[in-house]
N, C-alpha and C positions, 0 to 999 in steps of 0.2 A: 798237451795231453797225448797226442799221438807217439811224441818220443819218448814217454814213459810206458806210455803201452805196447809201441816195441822193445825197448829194453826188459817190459815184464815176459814177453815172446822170449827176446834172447835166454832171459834165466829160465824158463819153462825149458828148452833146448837145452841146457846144461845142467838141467837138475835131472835129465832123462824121462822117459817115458814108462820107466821098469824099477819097482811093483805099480801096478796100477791103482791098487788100493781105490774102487769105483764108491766105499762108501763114505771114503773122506771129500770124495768130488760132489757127492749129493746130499755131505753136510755143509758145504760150500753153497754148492747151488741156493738150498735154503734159505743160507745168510744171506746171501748175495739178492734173491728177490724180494725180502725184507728189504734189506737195506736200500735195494730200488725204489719198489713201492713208498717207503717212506722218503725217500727226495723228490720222488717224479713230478709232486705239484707245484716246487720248487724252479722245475726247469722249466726253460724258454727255448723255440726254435731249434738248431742242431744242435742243443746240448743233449737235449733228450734222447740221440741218438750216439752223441760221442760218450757221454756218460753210460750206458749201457754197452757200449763196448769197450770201453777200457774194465767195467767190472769186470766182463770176461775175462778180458788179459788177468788182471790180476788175481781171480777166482783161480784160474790156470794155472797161474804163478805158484800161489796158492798150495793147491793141489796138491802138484807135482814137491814143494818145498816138503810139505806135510806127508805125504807118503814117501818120502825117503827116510823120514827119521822113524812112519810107522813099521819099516819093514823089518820083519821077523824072522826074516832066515839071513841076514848079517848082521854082528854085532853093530849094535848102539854108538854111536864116537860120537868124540863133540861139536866136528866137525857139521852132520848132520844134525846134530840138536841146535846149530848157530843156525843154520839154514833155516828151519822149523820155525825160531824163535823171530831171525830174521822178516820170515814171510807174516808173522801174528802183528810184528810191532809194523810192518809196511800197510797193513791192514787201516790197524788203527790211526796210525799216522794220515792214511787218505780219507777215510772217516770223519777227523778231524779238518783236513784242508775241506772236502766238498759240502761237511755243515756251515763252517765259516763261511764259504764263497758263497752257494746256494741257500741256505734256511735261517742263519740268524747267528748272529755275531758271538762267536766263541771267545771269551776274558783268554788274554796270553796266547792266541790260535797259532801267530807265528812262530813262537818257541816251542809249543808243544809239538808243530808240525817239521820244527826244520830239528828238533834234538831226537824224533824219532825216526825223523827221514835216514839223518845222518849216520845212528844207531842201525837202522837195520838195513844200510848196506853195507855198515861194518861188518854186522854178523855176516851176512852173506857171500862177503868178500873172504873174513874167516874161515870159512866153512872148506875153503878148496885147501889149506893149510894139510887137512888127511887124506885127501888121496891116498888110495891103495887099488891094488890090483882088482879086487871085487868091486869097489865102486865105478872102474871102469869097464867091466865086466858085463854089467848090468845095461850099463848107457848106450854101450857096442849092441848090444841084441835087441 
């Protein structure tokens, strides 16, 4: 769990910090304490603790994925919308692993979990394919 929560850091690093877009951070946040509160009873000893900070990470991840592609003062690519997409199915795909592990046995958990694992680090791995000048623009300031 820690090395997926640094590598959610590393992509938060690379997806930049610019637009900040703060209301897609505290439609995040929202989801994200939902989605806590409903495992919490679930958890045992330092899960309770690792589990809430990888949400972070990936709340972060998140984020930053989701307001690259909301931003409105540079065109739309598809690059960014892989990104986007990327971070929605990393979501779900962890959704899906921490019901399985934690709350009660998901039919097919590890196909669902490893075919949208796999999926949304291709998108996100796509996503660098458009680099341009304004996307590094943004990341530099």
């Amino acid at each position: 769990m820690l090395m997926f929560g640094i590598s959610h850091l590393l992509y938060t690093w690379a997806f930049g910090l610019r637009p900040l877009r703060l209301w897609i951070a505290l439609m995040l946040l929202l989801l994200s304490v939902i989605y806590y509160v409903a495992v919490y009873s679930y958890l045992r000893g330092p899960m309770i603790y690792a589990m809430a900070g990888y949400i972070v990470m990936l709340g972060l991840m998140s984020w930053r994925a989701l307001a690259r592609v909301a931003c409105s003062s540079y065109e739309r690519t598809w690059g960014r919308s892989c990104t986007a997409a990327g971070a929605v199915i990393f979501i779900a795909s962890d959704l899906v692993l921490a019901i399985d592990r934690f709350c009660f046995t998901v039919p097919h958990a590890r196909a669902i979990v490893m075919s949208t694992y796999y999926g949304a680090q291709m998108l996100i791995s796509l996503s660098i394919v458009e680099q341009s000048e304004p996307d590094m623009f943004w990341k530099r300031n």
